[in-house]
C-alpha positions in Angstrom: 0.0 0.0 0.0 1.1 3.9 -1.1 4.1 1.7 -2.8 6.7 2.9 -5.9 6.3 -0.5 -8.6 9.0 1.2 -10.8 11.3 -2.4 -10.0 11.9 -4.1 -13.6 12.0 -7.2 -11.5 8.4 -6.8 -9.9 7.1 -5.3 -13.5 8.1 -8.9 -15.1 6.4 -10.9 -12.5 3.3 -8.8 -12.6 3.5 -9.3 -17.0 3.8 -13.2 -16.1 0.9 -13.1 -13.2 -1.4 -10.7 -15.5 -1.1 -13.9 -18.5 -1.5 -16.3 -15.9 -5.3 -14.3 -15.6 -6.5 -15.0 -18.5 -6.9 -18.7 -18.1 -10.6 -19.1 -18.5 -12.1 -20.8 -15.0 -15.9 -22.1 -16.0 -18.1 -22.8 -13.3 -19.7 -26.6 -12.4 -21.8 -26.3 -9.7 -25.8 -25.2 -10.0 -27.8 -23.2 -8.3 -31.8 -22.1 -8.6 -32.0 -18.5 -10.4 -34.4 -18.7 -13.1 -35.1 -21.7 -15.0 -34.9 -25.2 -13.9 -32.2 -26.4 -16.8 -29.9 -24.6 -15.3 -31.0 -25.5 -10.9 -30.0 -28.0 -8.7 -33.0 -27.3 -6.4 -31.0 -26.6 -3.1 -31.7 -23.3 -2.5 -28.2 -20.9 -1.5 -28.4 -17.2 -1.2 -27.7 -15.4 -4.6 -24.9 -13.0 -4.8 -23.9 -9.8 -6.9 -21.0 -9.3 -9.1 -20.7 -6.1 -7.3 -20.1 -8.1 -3.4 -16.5 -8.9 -4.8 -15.3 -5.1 -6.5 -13.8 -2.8 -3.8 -10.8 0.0 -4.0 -8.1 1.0 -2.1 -8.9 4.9 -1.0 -12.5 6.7 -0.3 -14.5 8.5 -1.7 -14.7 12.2 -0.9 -18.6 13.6 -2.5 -21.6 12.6 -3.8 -20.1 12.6 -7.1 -17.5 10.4 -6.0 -20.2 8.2 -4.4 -22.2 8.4 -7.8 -19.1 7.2 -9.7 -18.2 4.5 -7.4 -22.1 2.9 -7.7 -21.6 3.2 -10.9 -18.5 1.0 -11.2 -20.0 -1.2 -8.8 -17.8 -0.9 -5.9 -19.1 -2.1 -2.6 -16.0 -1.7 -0.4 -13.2 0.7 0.4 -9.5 0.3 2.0 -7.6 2.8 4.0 -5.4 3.4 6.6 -5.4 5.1 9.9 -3.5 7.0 12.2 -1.3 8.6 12.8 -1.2 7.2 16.5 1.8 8.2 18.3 4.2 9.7 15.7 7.0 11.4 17.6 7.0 10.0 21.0 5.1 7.2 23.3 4.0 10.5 25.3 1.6 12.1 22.7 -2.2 11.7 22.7 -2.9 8.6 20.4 -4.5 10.4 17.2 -6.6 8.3 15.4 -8.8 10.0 13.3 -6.8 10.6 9.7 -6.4 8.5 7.1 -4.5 8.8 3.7 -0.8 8.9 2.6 0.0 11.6 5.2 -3.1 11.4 7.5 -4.2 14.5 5.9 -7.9 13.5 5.5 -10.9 12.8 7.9 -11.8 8.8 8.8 -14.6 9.1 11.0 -16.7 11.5 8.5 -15.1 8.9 5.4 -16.2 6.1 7.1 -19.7 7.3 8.6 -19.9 8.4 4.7 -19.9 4.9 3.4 -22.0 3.4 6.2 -24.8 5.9 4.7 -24.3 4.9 0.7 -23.7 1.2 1.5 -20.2 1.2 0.9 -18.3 -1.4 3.5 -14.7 -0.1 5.2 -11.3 -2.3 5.7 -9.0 -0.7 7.9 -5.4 -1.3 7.6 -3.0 -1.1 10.5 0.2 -0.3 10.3 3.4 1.1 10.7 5.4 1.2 13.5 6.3 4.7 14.5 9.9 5.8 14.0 10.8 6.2 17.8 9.7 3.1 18.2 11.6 1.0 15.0 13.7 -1.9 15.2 15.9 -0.8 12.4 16.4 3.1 13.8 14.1 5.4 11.5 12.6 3.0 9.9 8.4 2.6 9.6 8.4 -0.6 7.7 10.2 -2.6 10.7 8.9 -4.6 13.7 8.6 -2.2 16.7 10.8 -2.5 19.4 8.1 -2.1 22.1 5.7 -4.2 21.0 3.4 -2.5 23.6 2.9 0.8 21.5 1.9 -1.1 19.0 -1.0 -2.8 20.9 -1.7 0.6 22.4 -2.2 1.6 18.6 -4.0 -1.6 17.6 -6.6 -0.8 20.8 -7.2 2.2 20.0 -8.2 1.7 16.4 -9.8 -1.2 16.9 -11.9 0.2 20.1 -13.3 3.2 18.2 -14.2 1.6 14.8 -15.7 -1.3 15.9 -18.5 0.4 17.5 -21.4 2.6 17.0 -21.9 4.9 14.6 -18.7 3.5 12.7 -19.7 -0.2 12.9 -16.7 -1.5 11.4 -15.9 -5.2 11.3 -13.1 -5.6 9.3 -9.1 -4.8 10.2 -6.0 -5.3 8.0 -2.9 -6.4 10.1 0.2 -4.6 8.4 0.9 -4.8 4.3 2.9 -7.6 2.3 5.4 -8.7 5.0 7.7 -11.0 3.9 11.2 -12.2 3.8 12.8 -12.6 0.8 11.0 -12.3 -2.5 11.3 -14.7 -5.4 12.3 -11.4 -7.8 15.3 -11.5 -6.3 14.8 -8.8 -3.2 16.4 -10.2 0.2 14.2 -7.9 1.8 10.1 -7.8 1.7 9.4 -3.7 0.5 7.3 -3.2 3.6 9.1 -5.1 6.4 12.6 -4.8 7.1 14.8 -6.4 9.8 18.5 -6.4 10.1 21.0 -5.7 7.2 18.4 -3.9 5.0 19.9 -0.8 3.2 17.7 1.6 0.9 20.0 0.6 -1.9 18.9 -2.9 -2.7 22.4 -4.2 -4.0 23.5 -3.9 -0.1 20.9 -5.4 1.8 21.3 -9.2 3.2 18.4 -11.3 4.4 16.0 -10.6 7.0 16.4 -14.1 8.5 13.6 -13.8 11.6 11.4 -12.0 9.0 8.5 -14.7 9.9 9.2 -15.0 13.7 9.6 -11.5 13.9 5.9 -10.6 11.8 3.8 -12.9 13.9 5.0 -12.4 17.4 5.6 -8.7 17.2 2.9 -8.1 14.6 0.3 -10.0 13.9 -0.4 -12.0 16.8 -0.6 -8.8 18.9 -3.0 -7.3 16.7 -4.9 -10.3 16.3 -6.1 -11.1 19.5 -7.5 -7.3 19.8 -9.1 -7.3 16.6 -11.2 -10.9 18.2 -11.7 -9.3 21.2 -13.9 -6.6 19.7 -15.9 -9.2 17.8 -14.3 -8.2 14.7 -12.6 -9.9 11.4 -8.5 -10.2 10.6 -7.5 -9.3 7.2 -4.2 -11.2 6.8 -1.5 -8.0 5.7 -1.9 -8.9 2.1 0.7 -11.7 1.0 2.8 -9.8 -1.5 2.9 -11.3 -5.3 6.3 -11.6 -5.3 6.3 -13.8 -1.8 5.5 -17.2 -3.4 2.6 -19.1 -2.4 4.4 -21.8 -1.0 6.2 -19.5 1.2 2.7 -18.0 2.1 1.6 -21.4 3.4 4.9 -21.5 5.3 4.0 -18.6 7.4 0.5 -19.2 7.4 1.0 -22.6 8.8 3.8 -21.3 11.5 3.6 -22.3 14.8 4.8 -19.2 17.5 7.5 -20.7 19.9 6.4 -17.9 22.4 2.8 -18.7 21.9 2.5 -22.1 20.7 -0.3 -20.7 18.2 -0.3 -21.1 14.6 -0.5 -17.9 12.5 -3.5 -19.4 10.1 -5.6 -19.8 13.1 -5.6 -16.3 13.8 -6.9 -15.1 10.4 -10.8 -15.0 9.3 -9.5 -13.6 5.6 -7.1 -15.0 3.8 -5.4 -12.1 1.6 -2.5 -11.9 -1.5 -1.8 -9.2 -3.6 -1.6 -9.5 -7.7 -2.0 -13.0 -8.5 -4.4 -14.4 -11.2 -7.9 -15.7 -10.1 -6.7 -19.5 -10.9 -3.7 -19.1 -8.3 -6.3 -18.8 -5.9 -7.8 -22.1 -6.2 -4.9 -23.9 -3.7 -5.2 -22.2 -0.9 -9.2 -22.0 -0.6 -8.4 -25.8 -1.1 -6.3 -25.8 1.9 -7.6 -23.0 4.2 -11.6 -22.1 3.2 -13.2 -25.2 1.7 -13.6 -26.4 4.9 -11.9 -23.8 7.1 -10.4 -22.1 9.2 -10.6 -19.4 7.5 -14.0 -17.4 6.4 -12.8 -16.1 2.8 -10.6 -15.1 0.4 -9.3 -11.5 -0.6 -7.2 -9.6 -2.9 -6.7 -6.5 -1.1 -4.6 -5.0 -4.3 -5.0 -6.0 -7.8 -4.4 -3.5 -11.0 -2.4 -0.8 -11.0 -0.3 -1.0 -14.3 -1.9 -4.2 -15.1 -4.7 -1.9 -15.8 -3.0 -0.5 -19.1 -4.6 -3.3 -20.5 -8.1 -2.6 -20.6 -9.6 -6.6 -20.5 -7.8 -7.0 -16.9 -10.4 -5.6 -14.8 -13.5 -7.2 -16.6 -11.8 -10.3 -17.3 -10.6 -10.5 -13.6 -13.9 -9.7 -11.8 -16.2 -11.6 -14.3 -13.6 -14.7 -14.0 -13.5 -14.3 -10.4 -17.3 -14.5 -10.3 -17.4 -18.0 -11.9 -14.5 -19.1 -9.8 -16.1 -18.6 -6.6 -19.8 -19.3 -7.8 -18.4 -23.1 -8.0 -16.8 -22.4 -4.7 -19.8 -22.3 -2.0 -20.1 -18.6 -2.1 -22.8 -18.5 0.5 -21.6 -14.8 2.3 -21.2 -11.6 0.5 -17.8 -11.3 1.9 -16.4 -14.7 1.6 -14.7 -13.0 -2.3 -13.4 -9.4 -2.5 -11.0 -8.2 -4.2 -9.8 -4.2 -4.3 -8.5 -2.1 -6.8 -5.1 -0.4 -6.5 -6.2 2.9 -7.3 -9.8 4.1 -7.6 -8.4 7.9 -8.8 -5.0 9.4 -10.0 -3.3 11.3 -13.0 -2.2 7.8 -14.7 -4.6 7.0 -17.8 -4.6 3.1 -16.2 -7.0 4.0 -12.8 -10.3 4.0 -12.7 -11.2 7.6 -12.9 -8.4 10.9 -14.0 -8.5 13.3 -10.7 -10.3 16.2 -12.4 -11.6 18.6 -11.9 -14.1 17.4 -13.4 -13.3 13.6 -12.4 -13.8 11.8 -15.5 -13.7 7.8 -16.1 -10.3 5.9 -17.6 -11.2 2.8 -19.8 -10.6 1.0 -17.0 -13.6 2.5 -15.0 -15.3 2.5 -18.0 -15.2 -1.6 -18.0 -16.4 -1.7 -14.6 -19.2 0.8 -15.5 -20.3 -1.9 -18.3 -19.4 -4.7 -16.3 -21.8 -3.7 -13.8 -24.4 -2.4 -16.3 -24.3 -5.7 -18.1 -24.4 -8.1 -15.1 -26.9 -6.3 -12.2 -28.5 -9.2 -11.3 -28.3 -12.1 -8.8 -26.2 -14.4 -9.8 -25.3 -18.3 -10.5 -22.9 -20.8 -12.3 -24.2 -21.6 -15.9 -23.4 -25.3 -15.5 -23.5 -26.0 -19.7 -20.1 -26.3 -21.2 -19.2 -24.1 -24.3 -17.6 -24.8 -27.3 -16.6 -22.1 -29.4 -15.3 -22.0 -32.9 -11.6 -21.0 -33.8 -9.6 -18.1 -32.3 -12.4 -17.3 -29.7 -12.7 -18.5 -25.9 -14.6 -17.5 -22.5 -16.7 -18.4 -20.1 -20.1 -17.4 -18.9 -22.6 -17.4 -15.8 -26.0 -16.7 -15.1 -27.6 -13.2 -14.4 -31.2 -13.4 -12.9 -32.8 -14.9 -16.2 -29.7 -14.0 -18.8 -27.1 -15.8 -19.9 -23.8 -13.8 -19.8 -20.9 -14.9 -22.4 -17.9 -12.9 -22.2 -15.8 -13.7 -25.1 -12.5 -13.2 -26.0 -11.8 -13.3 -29.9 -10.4 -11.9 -33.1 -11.9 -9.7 -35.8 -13.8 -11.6 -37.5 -17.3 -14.0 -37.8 -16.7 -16.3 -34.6 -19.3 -19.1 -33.0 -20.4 -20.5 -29.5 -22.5 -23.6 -28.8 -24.2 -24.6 -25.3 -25.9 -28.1 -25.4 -28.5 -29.3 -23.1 -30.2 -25.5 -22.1 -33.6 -26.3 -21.7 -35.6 -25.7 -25.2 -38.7 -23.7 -23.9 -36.1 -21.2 -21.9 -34.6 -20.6 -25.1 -38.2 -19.9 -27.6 -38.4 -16.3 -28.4 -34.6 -15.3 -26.5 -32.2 -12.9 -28.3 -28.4 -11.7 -27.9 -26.9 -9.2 -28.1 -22.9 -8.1 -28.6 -21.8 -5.7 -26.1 -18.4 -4.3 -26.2 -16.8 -5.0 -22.8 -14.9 -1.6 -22.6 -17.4 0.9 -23.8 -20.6 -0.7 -23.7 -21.5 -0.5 -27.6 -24.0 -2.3 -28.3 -22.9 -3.9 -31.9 -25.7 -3.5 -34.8 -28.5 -6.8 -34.1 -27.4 -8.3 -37.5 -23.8 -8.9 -35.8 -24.8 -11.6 -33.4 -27.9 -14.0 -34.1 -28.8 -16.9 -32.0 -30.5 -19.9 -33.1 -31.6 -23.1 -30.8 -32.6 -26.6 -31.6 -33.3 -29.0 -29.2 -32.3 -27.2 -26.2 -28.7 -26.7 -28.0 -27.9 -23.0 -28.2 -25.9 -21.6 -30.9 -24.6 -18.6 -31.6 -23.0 -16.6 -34.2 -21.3 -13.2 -34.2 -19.3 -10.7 -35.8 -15.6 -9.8 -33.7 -14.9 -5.8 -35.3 -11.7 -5.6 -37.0 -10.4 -2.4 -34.2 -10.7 -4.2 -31.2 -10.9 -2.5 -27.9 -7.5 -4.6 -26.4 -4.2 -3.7 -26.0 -1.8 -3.3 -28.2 -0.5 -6.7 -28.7 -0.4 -9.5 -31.6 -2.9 -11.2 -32.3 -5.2 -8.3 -32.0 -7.9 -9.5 -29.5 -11.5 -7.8 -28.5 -13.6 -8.7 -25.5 -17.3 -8.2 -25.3 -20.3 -10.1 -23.5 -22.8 -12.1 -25.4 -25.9 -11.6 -23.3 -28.9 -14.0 -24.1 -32.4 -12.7 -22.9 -34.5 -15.6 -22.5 -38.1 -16.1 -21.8 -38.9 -15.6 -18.1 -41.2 -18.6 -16.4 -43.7 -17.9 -14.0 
């Protein structure tokens, strides 16, 4: 969080990671939405595509609230303090939040209670007085004390009425050595670090250090109050294996395993189908309650398909993955606003929307409803792929594909869901809706088929072979 990603080292892994999210994930299990072709007949609480999209940052009007609604964000992250800055003798000052503090949390937060917009709190750092390594924020405190005092205080306020907030953040992407090549984590430093990376050593209690200084601490507060842990986002470049190794550390002061002190599991970066080992491991059956992405984007969103691609993948990922609570699946943004054409919205004023906002915008528009796995496999023609769920009575096809006529075929829809339906051929980036002779749909004994035209300037990057991504949406018949 409030991080420089200028590394070449960190920019290749996020390149690699970004490919790795394109791997199409289609759902498997059924639920009951609208038409019995396509329920099991157990009935599970329906969820929105817009449970899962949060942003790091707040928003500061009702325009900014408007925009936000519009994109479909249901969640914001941001830090607080400043606590005890200078000395353990100042008041603790927790009311500011933003890079320098600068900006007010209670009136932020009491803001998105009233819009239905839900608040993570991140904790951290450790005040400079107080550092291991001397001057330095991103290391383990030396009292570990003030940093309870800190953790109380946060936690003690927020928690309750009128804020109401259950969910706190323990620190940001502490690790120990990264697999780009860093012997030091960017936001936790122990002995030997050095600003100039070429001269730092190993951190080599990085993991004994985080969770009986750190997290452990912070933890048992954060239960106390009745509230949720937000694992400190597992950096990218940390390894999942190494994750697990932390995760699944037992304290030798505590005797207490660090996994059984976290209600949300949380990495930064990775593709949705990196995901899939450790709900296997930690949420299928527990201990933990979900699965979060408290960063995702940020130059990744120079491609325009990353965000939709992400969010709708990460839909039919987690629809085949018992989503039965809104916040079992979130993932947030890194950043909401800024100069840089990539983030959602250009800082006006006026505040205008990037392409990037401008997919959520259409994602949102093009998938309101309640949703749940289409369990009928596709087959699509050549140079075209996808996958697709279902959004209160449509059927929702996003396709990847190049210029040209392409083809997609679902067997075994139920025929009479199908009499009288229609598609049509949204572009996924600015919501064009392509002329009705581009995409036709025909059906013949419950096997639906469709047919449309790809445009030759597609709306991707700049990459070979050109590719465009747009949603197919069916409107069927609705039963009674």
């Amino acid at each position: 969080m409030y991080r420089n990603r200028s590394r070449q080292g960190r920019r290749r892994a996020l390149k690699t990671l970004a490919a790795l999210a394109c791997v199409g994930l289609p759902g498997m299990r059924t639920t009951p939405v609208a038409f019995a072709a396509d329920a099991a007949g157990k009935q599970r609480e329906a969820r929105r595509m817009t449970d899962m999209i949060g942003t790091n940052g707040w928003p500061g009007s009702d325009a900014d609230i408007s925009m936000w609604r519009a994109m479909g964000i249901s969640w914001g992250r941001g830090s607080v303090g400043p606590g005890q800055p200078d000395s353990a003798k100042q008041a603790m000052r927790v009311n500011g939040t933003g890079n320098a503090y600068d900006s007010d949390l209670p009136s932020a937060i009491l803001r998105n209670n009233a819009n239905g917009i839900r608040s993570l709190l991140f904790l951290g750092y450790t005040p400079k007085w107080n550092a291991s390594v001397p001057g330095d924020s991103k290391s383990a405190p030396v009292n570990v004390d003030a940093w309870q005092r800190y953790v109380e205080a946060v936690v003690s306020k927020y928690s309750k009425a009128p804020y109401n907030v259950r969910h706190f953040q323990i620190w940001n992407e502490a690790a120990g050595r990264l697999s780009g090549g860093l012997p030091q984590a960017t936001f936790w430093h122990g002995p030997k670090f050095d600003r100039d990376e070429k001269r730092s050593g190993p951190y080599e209690r990085a993991m004994q250090d985080y969770v009986d200084k750190i997290h452990l601490p912070a933890a048992r507060i954060v239960r106390k109050y009745g509230a949720y842990i937000v694992y400190g986002g597992w950096p990218d470049q940390g390894g999942v294996d190494t994750y697990v190794k932390w995760l699944e550390y037992k304290s030798a002061r505590s005797n207490e395993r660090m996994i059984d002190w976290v209600d949300y599991l949380d990495t930064h970066y990775l593709s949705v189908g990196d995901l899939d080992g450790l709900y296997q491991r930690y949420v299928k059956q527990g201990p933990a309650r979900g699965l979060w992405q408290t960063e995702i984007g940020d130059r990744y969103m120079e491609d325009p398909h990353y965000l939709p691609r992400y969010f709708f993948q990460f839909a039919v990922w987690a629809l085949d993955r018992n989503w039965d609570d809104p916040d079992k699946y979130v993932t947030m943004i890194y950043h909401w606003d800024g100069f840089e054409p990539y983030r959602l919205t250009h800082r006006g004023p006026p505040r205008t929307y990037n392409p990037s906002g401008r997919s959520l915008v259409v994602l949102n528009k093009t998938v309101p409803g309640l949703l749940a796995p289409f369990s009928k496999p596709l087959r699509f023609g050549p140079e075209a792929k996808g996958s697709a769920l279902l959004s209160d009575s449509d059927i929702v096809i996003q396709v990847s594909a190049a210029p040209g006529w392409r083809t997609v075929e679902a067997a075994g829809v139920e025929q009479s869901s199908l009499d009288g339906a229609e598609v049509l051929f949204i572009d996924a980036v600015t919501g064009a809706v392509a002329p009705h002779e581009d995409a036709t749909l025909t059906s013949d004994n419950g096997t639906l088929s469709i047919r449309f035209r790809v445009p030759a300037a597609v709306n991707g990057a700049d990459r070979k072979p050109p590719v465009h991504l747009a949603y197919l949406v069916v409107r069927r018949q609705k039963t009674t």
